[in-house]
N, C-alpha and C positions, 0 to 999 in steps of 0.2 A: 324471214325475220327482218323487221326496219332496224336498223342499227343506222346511227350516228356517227360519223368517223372528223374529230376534230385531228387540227394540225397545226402547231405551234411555230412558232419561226427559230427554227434551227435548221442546220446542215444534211443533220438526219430524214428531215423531211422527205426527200427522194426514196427513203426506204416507206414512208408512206403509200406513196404509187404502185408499191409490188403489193403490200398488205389489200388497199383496196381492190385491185385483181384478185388476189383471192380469194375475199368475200365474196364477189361480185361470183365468181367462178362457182362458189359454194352457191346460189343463186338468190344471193339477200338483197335487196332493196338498201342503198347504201346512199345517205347523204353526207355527202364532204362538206366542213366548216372549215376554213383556213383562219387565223388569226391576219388580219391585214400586212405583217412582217413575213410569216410565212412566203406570202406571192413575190418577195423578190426570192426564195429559193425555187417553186414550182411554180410556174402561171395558173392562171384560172381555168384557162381553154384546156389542161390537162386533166382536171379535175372533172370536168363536165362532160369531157369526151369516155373517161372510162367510166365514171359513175353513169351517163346518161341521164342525168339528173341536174338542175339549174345551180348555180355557185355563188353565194353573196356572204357576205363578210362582217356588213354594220345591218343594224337592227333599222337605220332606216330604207333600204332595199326591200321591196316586197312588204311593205309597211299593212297593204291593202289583208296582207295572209297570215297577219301577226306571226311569222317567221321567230321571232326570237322566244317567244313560248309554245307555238306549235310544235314544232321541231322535236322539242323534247316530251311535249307529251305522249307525242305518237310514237318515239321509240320507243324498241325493244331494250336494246341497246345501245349504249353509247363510249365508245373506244378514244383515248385520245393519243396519238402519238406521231412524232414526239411531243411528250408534254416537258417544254421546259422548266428551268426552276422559274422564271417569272409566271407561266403559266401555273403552275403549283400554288406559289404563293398568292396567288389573283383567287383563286378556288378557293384556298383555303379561308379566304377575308371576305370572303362571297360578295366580291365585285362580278359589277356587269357593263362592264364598258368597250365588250364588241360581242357581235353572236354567240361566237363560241361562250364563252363566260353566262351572257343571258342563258344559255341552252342548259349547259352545266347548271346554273342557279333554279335552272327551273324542271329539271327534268325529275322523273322518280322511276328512271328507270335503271337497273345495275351500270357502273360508270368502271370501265380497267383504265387506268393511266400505265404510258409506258414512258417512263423518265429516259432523257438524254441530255448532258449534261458534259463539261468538263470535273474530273475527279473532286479538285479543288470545292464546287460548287455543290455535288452531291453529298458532301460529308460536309459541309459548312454547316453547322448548330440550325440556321435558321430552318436549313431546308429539310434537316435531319424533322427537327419540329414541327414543321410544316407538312411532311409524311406521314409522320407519325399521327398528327390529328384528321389528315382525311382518311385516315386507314378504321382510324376509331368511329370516324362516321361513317363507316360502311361502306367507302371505296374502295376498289380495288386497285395499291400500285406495285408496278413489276418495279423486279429488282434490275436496277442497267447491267448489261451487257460487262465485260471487262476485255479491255484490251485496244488498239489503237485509236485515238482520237483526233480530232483538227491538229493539224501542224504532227509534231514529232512526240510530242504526249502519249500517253498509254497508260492504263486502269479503271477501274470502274466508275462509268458514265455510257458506254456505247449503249445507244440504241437497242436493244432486241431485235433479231433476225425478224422479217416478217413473219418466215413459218412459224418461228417461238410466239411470236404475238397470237397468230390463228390458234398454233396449238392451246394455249390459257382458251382461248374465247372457247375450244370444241371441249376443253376438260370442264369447264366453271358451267358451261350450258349444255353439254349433251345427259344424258339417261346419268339419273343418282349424281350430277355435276353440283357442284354446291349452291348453286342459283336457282336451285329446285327448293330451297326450303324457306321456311318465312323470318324477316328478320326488319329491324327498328324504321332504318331511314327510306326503304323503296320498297317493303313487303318480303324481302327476299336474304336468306341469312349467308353474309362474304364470308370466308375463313378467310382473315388478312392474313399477308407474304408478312417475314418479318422485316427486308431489308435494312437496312445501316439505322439502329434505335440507340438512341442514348438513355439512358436511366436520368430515373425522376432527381431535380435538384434538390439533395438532404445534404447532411453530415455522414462523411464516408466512415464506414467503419475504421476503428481502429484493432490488430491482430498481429498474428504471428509473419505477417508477406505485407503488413505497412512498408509502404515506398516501392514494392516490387512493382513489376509489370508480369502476370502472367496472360499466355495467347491458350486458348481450348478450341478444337474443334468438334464438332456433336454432329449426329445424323448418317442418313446416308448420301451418294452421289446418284445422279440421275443420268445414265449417258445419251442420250438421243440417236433413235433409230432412224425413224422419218418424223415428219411434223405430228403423228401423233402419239406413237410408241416411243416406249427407250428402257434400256436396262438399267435396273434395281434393285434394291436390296429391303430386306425387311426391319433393317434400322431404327428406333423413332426418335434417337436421339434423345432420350430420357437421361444417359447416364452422362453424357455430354453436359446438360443444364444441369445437372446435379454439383457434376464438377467444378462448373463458372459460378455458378451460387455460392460453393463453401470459398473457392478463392476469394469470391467477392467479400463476404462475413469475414473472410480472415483480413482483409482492409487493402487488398492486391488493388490495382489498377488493373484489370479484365476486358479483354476481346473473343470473345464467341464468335466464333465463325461458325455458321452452319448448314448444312445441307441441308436436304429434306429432310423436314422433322416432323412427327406428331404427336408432340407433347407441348404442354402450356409452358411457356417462358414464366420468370418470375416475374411479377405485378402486384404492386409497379417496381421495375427495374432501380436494382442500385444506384448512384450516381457513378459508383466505378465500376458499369460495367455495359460494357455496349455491345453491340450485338450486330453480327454483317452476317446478308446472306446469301449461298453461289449455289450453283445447282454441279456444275458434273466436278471430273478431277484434275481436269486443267485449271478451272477458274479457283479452284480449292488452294492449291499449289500457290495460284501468283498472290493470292490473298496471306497465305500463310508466311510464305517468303518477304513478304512486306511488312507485316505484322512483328513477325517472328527477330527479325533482325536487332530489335532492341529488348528484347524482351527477356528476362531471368530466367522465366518456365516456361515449358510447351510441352502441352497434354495433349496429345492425339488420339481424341475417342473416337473417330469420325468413324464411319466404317466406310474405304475409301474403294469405287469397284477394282479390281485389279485389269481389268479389261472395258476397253470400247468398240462397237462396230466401225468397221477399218471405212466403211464409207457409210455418208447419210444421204437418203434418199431425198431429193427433194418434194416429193408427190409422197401421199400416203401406200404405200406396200399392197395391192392386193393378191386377191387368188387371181389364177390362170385357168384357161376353160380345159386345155392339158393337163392338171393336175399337178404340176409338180410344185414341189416345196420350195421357197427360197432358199439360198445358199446365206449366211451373215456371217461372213467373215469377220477374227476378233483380233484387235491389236490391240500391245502394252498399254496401258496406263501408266507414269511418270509414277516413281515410287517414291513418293513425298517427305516420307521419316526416313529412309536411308541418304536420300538427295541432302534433307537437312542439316543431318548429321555429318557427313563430309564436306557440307561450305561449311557449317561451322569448326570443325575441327583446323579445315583447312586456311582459315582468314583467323581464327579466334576470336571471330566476332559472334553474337547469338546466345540463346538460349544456356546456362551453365547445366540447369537439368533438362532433358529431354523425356519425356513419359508414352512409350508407345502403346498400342492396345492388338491382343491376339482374339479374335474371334474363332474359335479351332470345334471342328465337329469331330476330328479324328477318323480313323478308318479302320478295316479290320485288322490291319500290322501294324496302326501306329498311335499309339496312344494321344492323346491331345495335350497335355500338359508338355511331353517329347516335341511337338511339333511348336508349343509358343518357348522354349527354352532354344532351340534352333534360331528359330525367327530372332529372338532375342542378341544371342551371336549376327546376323547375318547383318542385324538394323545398326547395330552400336551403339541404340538409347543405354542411357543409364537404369530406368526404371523399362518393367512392361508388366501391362497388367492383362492375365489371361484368364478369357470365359471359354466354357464351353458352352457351343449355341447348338440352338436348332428350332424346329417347326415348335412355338409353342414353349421355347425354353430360351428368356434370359429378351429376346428382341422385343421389346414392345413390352414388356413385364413390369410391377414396378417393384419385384425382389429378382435378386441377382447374387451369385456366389465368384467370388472374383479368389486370383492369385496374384501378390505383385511380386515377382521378381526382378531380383537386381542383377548387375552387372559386374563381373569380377571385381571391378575397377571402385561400382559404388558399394561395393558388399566391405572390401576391406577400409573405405572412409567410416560406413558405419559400425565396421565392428560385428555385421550381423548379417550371415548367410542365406538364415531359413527366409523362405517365401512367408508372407502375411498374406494370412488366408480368410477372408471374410463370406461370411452368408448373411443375407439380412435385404434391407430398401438400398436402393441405391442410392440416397443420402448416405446411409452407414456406408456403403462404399466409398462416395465422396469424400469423407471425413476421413477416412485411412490412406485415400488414397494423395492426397493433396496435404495431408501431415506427414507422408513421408516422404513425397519427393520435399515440402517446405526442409523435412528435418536432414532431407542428406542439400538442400542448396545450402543449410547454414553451416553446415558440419564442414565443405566443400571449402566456401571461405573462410574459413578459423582455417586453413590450413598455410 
């Protein structure tokens, strides 16, 4: 494969150098475009040396090989990263005022951006907007990394791992990848990431949770095994967008947080209601903790793994000529609704209602309904709402039989012990479920 590997002038750049290695390694044909900012992070002579391939910057280099239109038509692909937010913004006004930009403007062939960024600039409106419409045009951009940045800063803007970058390129272009089918702006159909979306500019609803802020999480978590496996769940986070829809309708201020999901968001997006997205259950956690801290409600539909592989391979996992099976050791996952429920009890700052969710198959001794009324004691949410799952039942569905139960504590606010029991779409779950926690946060304060 000819793949094009731009690189923007950021810090992150040096994570560049391991990505084009292991292209290279994969044995793709790989030309480096640096943006002219970039070379005071990586020189040229670096670039040329691992790609084995010549390194020019402006459109007049190489004038005689028309370089700033060749480039891209002869790729396969074209990678950028990091792509900053000036780089974003330059794409997205379709300027051409160094190679890289020409190549971009000129290529048709699939385009992944991998954003790096300080937090502050990745959730800034413009950039937010500026995502949002190369996503509509068919590019493909990751969601940044989360967690330590330049200086003493930390949240999401980090770079993606390089392996996390190969891995998007081996899912989006290997066998049934989604770059196999046909689609508007290069012949080939993206399923765009959702990352950090804001809702269309309207008149926000007005409802029962005006002026509140509620946080939801939807989906499942991804843990990563090596670059290109990782443990999963059958999630799609249907009932997750259900819930952020009706808070939104009911006139909340709304943050979706979501993992992996495969269901259609609403379109076009409320104005109160915005949308981030993390992939395993660490980054889940620091999003929620940040979110969560000002927030009235917190609905946790996420389906969050309870386990990760205790080490990640750097190289993809093969057989052995021995035969023997790997060993994958599994360690805790951070248990994010009991975690939140003791900072908040313990500072009295957060969330007044907390809404957990039980996914329960049961087993031959123990009924499932038994198992999410336990969970319910163990967590200290106020609300929890329990499905019973399984292969074919409730994950990926779009009807669903829910129970909410409350909590000793929210049962005598309301007055009212019995579980509310619903069968139906998971909009009618939505609806019940987001009326009763609104009905016991207003009951809560009248007290």
């Amino acid at each position: 494969m000819r793949i094009v590997l731009g690189v923007s002038g950021g810090i992150a750049a040096y994570k560049a150098v391991i990505l084009l290695r292991l292209l290279r390694e994969d044995g793709h044909q790989v030309d480096v475009i640096p943006t002219p900012s970039s070379l005071e992070f990586i020189g040229r002579a670096t670039w040329e040396a691992i790609s084995g391939r010549p390194v020019t910057t402006s459109v007049f280099e190489g004038v005689e090989q028309v370089r700033h239109v060749r480039l891209g038509q002869e790729a396969d692909l074209v990678i950028v990263a990091p792509a900053t937010a000036d780089l974003l913004a330059r794409t997205r006004a379709g300027m051409a005022d160094d190679l890289l930009t020409s190549t971009l403007l000129a290529t048709e062939a699939p385009t992944l951006m991998a954003p790096a960024m300080h937090t502050e600039m990745w959730q800034n409106p413009a950039t937010v907007e500026n995502v949002a419409v190369l996503r509509e045009r068919g590019l493909q951009v990751m969601d940044p990394a989360v967690g330590r940045l330049t200086g003493k800063d930390s949240g999401p803007g980090r770079l993606p791992e390089p392996e996390d970058i190969k891995a998007r390129v081996d899912e989006l272009t290997g066998e049934g990848g989604q770059w196999y089918a046909r689609s508007p702006r290069s012949g080939l159909e993206l399923h765009p990431g959702v990352g950090v979306v804001q809702g269309e500019p309207d008149t926000a609803p007005s409802g029962r949770l005006s002026g509140r802020t509620v946080v939801v999480t939807a989906g499942g978590s991804r843990e990563p095994l090596d670059p290109v496996r990782y443990l999963g769940n059958r999630s799609s986070g249907k009932q997750g967008i259900a819930l952020a829809a009706e808070a939104a309708a009911q006139g909340a201020e709304v943050t979706l947080i979501t993992g992996i999901i495969d269901a259609e968001l609403p379109h076009p997006l409320p104005v109160n209601l915005t949308v981030q997205s993390v992939e395993t259950a660490q980054q889940l956690q620091q999003a929620v903790l940040a979110a969560a801290e000002h927030a009235d409600m917190l609905i946790m539909a996420a389906a969050v793994a309870d386990f990760r592989p205790a080490d990640y391979a750097q190289a993809k996992i093969k057989k052995t000529e021995d035969g023997q099976n790997p060993v994958i050791t599994l360690e805790r996952n951070p248990d994010i609704l009991a975690d939140l429920v003791r900072r908040r009890n313990a500072s009295g700052r957060g969330p007044g209602v907390i809404v957990g969710f039980a996914a329960e198959t049961g087993d031959e001794s123990t009924d499932p309904l038994e198992l999410a009324q336990q969970k319910l004691l163990r967590k200290g949410c106020e609300l929890l709402v329990f499905n019973r799952v399984g292969e074919d039942l409730v994950f990926g569905q779009d009807q669903t039989e829910i129970q909410i139960l409350a909590s000793f504590g929210a049962q005598g606010v309301l007055g009212d012990a019995d579980p509310v029991h619903v069968t139906g779409s998971k909009r009618e779950a939505a609806v019940a479920v987001v009326g009763r926690a609104a009905q016991l946060l207003e009951a809560t304060q009248q007290l």
